[in-house]
VOMIDO-157023 format. One record per residue (C-alpha): residue in one letter; x, y, z. Coordinates in steps of 0.05 Angstrom, whole numbers, padded with zeros to 5 digits, always signed. Layout:
<vozas>
AXYZ
...
</vozas>
This chain:
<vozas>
X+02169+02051+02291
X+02200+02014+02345
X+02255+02032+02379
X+02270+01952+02406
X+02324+01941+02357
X+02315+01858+02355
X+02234+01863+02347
X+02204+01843+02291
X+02147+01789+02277
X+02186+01728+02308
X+02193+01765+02378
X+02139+01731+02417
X+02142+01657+02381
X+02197+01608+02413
X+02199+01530+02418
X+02162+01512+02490
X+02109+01453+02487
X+02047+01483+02475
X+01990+01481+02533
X+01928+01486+02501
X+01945+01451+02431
X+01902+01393+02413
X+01911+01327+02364
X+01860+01307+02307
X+01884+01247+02271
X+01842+01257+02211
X+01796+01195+02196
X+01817+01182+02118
X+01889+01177+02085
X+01897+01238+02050
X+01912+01237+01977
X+01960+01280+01954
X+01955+01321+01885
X+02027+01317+01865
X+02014+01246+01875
X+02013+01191+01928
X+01983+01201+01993
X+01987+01205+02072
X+01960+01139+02100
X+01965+01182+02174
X+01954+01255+02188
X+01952+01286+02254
X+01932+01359+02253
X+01955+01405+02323
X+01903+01453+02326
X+01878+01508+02379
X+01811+01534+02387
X+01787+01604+02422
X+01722+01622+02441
X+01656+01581+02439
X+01625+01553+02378
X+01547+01578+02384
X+01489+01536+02373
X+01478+01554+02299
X+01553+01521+02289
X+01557+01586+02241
X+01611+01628+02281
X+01672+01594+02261
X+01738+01635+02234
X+01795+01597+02213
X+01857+01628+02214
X+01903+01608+02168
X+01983+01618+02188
X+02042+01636+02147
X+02104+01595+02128
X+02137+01597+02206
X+02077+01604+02243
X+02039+01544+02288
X+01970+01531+02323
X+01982+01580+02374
X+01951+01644+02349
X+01934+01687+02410
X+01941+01674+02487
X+01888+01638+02514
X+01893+01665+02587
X+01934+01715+02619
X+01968+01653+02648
X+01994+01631+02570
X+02048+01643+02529
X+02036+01704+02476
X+02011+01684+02411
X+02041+01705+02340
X+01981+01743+02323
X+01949+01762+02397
X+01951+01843+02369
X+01882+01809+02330
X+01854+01751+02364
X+01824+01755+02432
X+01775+01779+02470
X+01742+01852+02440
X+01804+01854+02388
X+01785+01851+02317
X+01770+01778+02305
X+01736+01778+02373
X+01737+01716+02410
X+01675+01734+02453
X+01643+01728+02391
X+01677+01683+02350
X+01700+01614+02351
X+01758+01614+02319
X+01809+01552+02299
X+01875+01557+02278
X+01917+01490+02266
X+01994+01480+02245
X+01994+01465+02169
X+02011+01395+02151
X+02083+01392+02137
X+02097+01429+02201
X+02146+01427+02264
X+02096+01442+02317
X+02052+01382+02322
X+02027+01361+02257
X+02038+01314+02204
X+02108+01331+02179
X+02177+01312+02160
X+02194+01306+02227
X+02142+01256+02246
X+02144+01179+02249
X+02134+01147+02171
X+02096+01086+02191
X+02128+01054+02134
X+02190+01058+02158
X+02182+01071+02237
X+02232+01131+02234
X+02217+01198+02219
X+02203+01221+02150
X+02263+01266+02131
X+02266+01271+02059
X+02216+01227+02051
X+02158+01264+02065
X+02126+01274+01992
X+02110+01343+01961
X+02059+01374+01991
X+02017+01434+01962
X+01974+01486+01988
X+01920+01452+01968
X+01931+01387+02014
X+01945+01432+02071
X+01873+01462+02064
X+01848+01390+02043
X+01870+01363+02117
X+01837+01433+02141
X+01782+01409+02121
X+01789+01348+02150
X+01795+01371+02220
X+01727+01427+02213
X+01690+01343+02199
X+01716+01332+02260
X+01694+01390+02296
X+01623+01383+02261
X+01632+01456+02222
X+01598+01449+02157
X+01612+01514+02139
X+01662+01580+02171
X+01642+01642+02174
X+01707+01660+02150
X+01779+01644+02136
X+01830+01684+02152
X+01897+01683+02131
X+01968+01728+02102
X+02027+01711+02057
X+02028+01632+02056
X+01967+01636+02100
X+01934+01680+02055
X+01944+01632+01988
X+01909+01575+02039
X+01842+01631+02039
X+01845+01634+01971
X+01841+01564+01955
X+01784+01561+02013
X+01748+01608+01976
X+01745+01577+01900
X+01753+01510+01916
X+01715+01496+01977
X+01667+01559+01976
X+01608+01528+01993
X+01647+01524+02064
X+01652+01591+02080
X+01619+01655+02072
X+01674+01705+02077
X+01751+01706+02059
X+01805+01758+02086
X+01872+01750+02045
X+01928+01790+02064
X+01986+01802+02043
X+01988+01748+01989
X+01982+01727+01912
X+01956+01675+01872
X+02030+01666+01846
X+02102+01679+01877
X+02136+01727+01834
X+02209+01701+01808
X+02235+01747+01848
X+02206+01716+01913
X+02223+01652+01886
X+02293+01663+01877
X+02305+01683+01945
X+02261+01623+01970
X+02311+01580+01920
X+02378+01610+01953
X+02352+01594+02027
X+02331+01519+02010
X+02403+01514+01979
X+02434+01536+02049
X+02400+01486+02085
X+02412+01427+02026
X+02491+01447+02029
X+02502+01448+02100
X+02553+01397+02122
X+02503+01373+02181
X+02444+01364+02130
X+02462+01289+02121
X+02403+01276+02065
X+02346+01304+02119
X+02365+01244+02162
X+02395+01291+02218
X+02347+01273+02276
X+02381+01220+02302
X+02449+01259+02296
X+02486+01302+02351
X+02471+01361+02308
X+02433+01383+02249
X+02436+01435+02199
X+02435+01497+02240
X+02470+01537+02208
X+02434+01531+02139
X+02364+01534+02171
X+02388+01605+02204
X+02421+01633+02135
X+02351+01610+02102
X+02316+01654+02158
X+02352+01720+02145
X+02350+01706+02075
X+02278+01706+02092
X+02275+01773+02134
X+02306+01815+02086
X+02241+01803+02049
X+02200+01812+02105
X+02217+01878+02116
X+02217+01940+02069
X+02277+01997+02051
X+02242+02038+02093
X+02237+01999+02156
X+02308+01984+02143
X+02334+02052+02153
X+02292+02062+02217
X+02324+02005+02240
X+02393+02005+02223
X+02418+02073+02191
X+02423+02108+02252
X+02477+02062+02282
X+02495+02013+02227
X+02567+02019+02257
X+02546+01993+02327
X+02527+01921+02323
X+02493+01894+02388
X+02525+01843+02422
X+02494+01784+02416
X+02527+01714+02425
X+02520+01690+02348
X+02568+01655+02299
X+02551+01706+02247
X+02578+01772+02220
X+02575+01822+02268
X+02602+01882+02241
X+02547+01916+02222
X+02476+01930+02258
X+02433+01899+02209
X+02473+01842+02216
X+02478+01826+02285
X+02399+01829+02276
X+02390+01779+02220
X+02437+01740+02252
X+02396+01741+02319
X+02338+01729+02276
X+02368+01662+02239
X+02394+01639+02312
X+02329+01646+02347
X+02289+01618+02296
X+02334+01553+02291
X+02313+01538+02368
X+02236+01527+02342
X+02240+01511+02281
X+02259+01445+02229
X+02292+01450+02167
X+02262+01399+02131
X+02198+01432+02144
X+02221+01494+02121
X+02236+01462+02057
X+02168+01426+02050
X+02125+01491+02067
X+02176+01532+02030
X+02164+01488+01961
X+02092+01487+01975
X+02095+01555+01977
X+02129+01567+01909
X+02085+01518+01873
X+02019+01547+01890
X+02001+01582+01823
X+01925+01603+01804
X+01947+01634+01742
X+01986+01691+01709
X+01945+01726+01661
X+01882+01752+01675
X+01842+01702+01638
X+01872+01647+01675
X+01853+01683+01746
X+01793+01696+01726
X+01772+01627+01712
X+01808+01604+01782
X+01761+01654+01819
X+01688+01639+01777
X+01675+01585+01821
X+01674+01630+01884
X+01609+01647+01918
X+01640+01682+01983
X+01654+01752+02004
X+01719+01770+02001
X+01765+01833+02033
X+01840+01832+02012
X+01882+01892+02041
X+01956+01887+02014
X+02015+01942+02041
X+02054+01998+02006
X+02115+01973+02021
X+02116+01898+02013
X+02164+01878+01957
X+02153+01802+01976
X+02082+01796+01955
X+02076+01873+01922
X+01997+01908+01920
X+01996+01896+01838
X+01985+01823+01853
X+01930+01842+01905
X+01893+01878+01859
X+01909+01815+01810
X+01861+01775+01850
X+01813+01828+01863
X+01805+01842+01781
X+01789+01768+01779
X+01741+01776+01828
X+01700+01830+01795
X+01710+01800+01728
X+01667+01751+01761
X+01620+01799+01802
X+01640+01768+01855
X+01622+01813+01929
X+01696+01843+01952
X+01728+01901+01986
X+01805+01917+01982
X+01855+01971+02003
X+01927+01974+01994
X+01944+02004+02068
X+02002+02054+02058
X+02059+02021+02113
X+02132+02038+02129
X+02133+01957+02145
X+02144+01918+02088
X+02118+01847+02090
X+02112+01831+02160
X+02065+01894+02168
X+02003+01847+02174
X+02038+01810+02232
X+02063+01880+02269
X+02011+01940+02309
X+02037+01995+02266
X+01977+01994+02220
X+01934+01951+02260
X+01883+02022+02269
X+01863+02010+02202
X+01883+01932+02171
X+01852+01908+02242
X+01782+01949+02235
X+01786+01927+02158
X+01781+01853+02182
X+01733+01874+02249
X+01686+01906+02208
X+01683+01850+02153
X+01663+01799+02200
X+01617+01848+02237
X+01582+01845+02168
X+01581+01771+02152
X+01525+01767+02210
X+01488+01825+02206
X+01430+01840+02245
X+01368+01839+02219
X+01340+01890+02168
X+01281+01924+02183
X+01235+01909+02109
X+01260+01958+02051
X+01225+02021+02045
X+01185+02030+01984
X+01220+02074+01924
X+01213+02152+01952
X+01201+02127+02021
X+01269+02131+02031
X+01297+02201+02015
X+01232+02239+02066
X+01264+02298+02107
X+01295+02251+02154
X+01338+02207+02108
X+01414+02214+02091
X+01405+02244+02032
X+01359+02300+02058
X+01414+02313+02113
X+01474+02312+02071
X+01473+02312+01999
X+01419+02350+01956
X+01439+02318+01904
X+01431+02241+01926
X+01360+02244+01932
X+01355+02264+01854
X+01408+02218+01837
X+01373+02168+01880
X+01309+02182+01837
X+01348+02169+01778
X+01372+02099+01785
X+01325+02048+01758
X+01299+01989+01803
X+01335+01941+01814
X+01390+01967+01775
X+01477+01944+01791
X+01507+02006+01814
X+01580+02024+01809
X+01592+02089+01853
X+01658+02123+01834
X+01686+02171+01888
X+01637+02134+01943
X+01667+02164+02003
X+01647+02123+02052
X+01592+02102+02024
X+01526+02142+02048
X+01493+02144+01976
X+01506+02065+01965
X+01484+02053+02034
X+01419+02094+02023
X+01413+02051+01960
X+01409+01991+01987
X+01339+02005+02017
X+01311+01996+01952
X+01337+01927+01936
X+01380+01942+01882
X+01420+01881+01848
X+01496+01909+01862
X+01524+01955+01896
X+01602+01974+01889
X+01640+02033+01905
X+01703+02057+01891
X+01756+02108+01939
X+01825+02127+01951
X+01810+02138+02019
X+01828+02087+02066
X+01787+02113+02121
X+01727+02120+02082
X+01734+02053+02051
X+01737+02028+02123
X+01674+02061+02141
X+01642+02030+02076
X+01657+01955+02096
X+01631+01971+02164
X+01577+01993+02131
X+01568+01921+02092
X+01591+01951+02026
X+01634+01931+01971
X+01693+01982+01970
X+01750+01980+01923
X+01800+02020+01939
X+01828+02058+01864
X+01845+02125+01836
X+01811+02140+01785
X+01854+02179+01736
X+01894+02115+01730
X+01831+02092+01690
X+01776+02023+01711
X+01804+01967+01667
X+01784+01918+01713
X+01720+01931+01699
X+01681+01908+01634
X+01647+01946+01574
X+01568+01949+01596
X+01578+01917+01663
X+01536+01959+01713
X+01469+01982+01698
X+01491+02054+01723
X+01561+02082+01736
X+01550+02145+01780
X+01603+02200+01789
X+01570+02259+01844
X+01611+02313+01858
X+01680+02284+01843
X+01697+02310+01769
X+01723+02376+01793
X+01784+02331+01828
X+01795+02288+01772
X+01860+02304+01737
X+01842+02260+01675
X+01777+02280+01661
X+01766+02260+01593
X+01798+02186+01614
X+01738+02184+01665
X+01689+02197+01633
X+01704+02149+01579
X+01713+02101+01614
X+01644+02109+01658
X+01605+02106+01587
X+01653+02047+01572
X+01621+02001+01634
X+01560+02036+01652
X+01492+02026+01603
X+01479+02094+01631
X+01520+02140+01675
X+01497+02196+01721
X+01546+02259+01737
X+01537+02310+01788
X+01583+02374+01781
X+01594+02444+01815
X+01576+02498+01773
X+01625+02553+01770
X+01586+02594+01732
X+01541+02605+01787
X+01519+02685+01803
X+01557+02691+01876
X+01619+02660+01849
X+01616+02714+01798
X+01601+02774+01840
X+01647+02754+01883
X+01709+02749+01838
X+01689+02803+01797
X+01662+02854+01853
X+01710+02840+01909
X+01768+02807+01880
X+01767+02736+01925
X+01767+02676+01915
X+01700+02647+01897
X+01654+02607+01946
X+01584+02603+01970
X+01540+02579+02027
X+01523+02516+01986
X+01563+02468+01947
X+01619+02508+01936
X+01642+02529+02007
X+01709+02518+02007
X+01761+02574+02026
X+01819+02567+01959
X+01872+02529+02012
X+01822+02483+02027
X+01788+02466+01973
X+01791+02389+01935
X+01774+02424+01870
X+01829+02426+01815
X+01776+02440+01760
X+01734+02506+01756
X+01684+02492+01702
X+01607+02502+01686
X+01540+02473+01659
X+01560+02500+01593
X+01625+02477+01597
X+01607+02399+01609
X+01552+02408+01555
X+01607+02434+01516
X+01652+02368+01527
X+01602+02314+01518
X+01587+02352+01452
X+01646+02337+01432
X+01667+02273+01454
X+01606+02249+01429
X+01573+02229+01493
X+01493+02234+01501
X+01463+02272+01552
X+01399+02248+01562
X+01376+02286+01612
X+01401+02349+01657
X+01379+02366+01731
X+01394+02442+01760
X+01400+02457+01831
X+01409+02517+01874
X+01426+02485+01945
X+01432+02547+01981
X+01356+02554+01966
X+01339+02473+01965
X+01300+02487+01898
X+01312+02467+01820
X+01326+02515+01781
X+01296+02523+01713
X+01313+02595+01684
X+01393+02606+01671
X+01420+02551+01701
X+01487+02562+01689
X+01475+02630+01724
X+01431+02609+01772
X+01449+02539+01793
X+01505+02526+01841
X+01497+02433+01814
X+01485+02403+01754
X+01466+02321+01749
X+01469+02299+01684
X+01445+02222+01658
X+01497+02208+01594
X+01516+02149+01551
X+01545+02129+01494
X+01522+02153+01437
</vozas>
């Protein structure tokens, strides 16, 4: 990680006029759903790149709770932007080829509608009085200013943390507006613990002596000092116990000297205290409480029924990535929203990118390799080019096809899928066999890894890729929901075999199995006869330091389980692949694979 002991996400923003920002004063009042409404709203947006003729390359990018218009530089001549590591020209959302929006949320400091604006009521500025707002009236004026623009419908939205809840409600509310939906870093609900330390920073900023009711603009001085206490409050979430100790265990005894009114004696606190200080220059504190509460509100459900039924309305493609370490808005709520996505069969990809960073890892380069490409090759795939027309069933799988090249097996397993058929590919990789699939218009295609850079390769590849393990079981699937749950070549590095395999009969009609045979002749002359470790030419090449198998078993021994755990085997393929041939006399001497088609019984 760094070794710039005062960077962190807030290092580029500060509190200069903006030079390319732009005013929409929407054309309606905007009702408001905690009541009331907004007889004026002005958004401040930016825009980057050129919107193409089709009016079908827009991206929206959504910020989080401190974050403005001003998402990426706009010439070498410009200020950075808070998210320029992602937007720009060849980066991942690619402004050569994207025209891409991003506007300060209503209730802002940085040009829209907010607290600090004039109340036309009143002709002072809001204050206090600037009524609850939600999450869903921020995205309500979004949509305001894309009728403006004349953008019926985004490509995609874009957005983490508090940005990220603004995608989801884009994508179940207004869905018929946008195709595809990256959330990241976020959750359909603030945990309590989130929302006590979102509670404890509004209280230092309602208790500061210079807080006066929120009518401090007209006053020499405002409530500074609360505002900066809520913003280290606020980056002790942000970042993660292990980010911490790069940061401050080395030296926690040398504070840097920086001119602050706050504690200095330690290292971590001369940095939060930087933090607060810096982020008081930009930044108002009645906004902070009006984006903060917004924040805390937003609430799509807690139980899975309830999430479910917030995401059936959704007909876009989603990709959520979450990070290892972020406590504020932890993976489990991630994959939250992605089980109520395919409880609804809805098209989505997710990974839960393993990061030293904490929160703020979406905002920082450290990961960007792999969270960036995530998002890249998404969008890549929301405009695809054109598909040459499917090749008939067997036309596919002739000596020059991927399953010819790589895998013996796919091209029997290929054989065995029905038409048509939903496919749920456990262990994908990154994704050849789905990919091959596809050819042959089947009606869904989803794969699950562990992988992250074989997921990535999968969404580059257009695919639905769910990132899982596998021993941990699938209960976010349902009984009978794919046609055919398939399972090549995986089962020897499954530590909860019998779990597995349950739970493929569970949500596949039928499932198909490819295993290693261990039984096979060379493996047994060569332990036998020479003493090694087993391995062949074929399947089972491995050297024993190398190899992914934990599991040595054979045909019989498979046969053997499903026997007794009462699973059908409906059918059983052989294969030598040393030879490229089936194998029909001893298989379990002669056969180096084994595909099986089971089901319940």
């Amino acid at each position: 990680m760094t070794q710039n002991p005062f960077e962190s996400s807030d290092t580029v923003r500060h509190a200069q006029p903006l030079r390319h920002v732009r005013l929409a004063r929407l054309a309606q009042p905007l009702a408001l759903e905690m009541g009331g409404q907004l007889a004026e709203v002005t958004l401040a947006y930016e825009t980057y790149g050129e919107l193409n003729a089709a009016r079908d390359n827009a991206v929206l990018i959504c910020h989080a709770l401190s974050g403005d218009s001003h998402v990426a530089q706009h010439d070498e001549a410009d200020d950075p932007g808070w998210w320029d590591i992602v937007v720009g020209p060849g980066k991942a959302i690619d402004t050569r080829r994207y025209f891409v929006i991003c506007a300060n949320l209503l209730g802002g400091c940085r040009g829209s509608t907010g607290p600090g604006s004039v109340n036309p009521a009143t002709g002072k500025p809001f204050g206090r009085d600037f009524p609850t707002i939600t999450v869903g009236d921020m995205v309500a004026a979004q949509r305001g200013l894309l009728d403006q623009l004349g953008i019926e419908r985004l490509l995609a939205v874009v957005g983490g943390s508090l940005g990220g809840q603004q995608a989801l409600v884009w994508g179940t509310r207004y869905s018929d507006r946008v195709r595809g939906v990256v959330a990241l870093a976020t959750s359909a609900r603030l945990s309590s613990q989130g929302l006590a330390f979102d509670v404890v920073g509004r209280n230092a900023i309602l208790r500061d002596p210079h807080f006066h009711g929120g009518r401090y603009y007209d006053r020499p001085q405002g409530p500074k000092v609360g505002l900066a206490l809520a913003r280290m409050i606020g980056h002790i979430t942000y970042l993660s116990r292990e980010a911490m100790r790069e940061k401050f265990e080395a030296d926690r005894l040398k504070p840097r000297d920086v001119a602050i009114e706050f504690e200095k004696r330690f290292s971590v606190g001369s940095y939060l205290g930087y933090q607060g200080a810096k982020f008081v220059e930009r930044f108002d504190a009645n906004s902070y409480l009006t984006l903060s509460i917004a924040m805390d509100l937003f609430d799509l459900g807690v139980t899975a029924a309830e999430l479910a039924a917030a995401f059936r309305p959704t007909r876009a493609r989603w990709l959520v990535i979450s990070f290892s370490s972020d406590w504020l808005f932890p993976p489990e709520q991630s994959r939250d929203i992605v089980n109520a996505l395919i409880a609804n069969n809805a098209p989505v990809s997710y990974c839960e990118v393993q990061s030293p960073c904490g929160h703020d890892a979406f905002l920082l380069p450290h990961d960007l390799d792999r969270y960036g490409e995530m998002i890249r090759a998404f969008l890549d795939q929301l405009t695809p080019a054109p598909h040459a027309a499917p090749a008939a069933r067997g036309e596919a799988y002739g000596p020059t096809s991927i399953f010819y090249q790589h895998r013996l097996d796919y091209e029997r397993i290929a054989e065995l899928v029905p038409p048509g058929a939903s496919v749920l590919d456990l262990g994908c990789g990154s994704g050849t066999f789905l990919a091959g699939l596809r050819a042959t218009n089947h009606r869904r295609l989803v794969g699950v890894e562990l992988d992250e850079q074989k997921i990535l390769t999968g969404i580059g590849r257009g695919l639905d890729i769910i990132q899982a393990d596998l021993n941990r079981g699938l209960g976010a699937f349902a009984d009978g929901q794919f046609d055919c749950v398939i399972l090549s070549q995986t089962l020897q590095a499954v530590q909860d075999v019998e779990r597995v395999l349950t739970e493929m009969v569970r949500i596949g009609r039928t499932c198909i199995v490819s295993i290693p045979n261990f039984g096979y002749h060379r493996l047994r002359t060569m332990l036998a006869e020479t003493g090694r470790a087993p391995k062949s030419a074929g399947v089972l090449h491995y050297e024993w330091y190398n190899t992914p198998n934990i599991r040595f078993f054979t045909i019989a021994d498979f046969e053997d389980f499903c026997r007794q755990k009462g699973i059908r085997v409906h059918r059983r393929i052989t294969l030598d692949t040393e030879a490229k041939a089936e194998v029909f006399e001893h298989p379990n001497l002669n056969a180096d694979l084994a595909i099986f088609v089971i089901s319940r019984t």
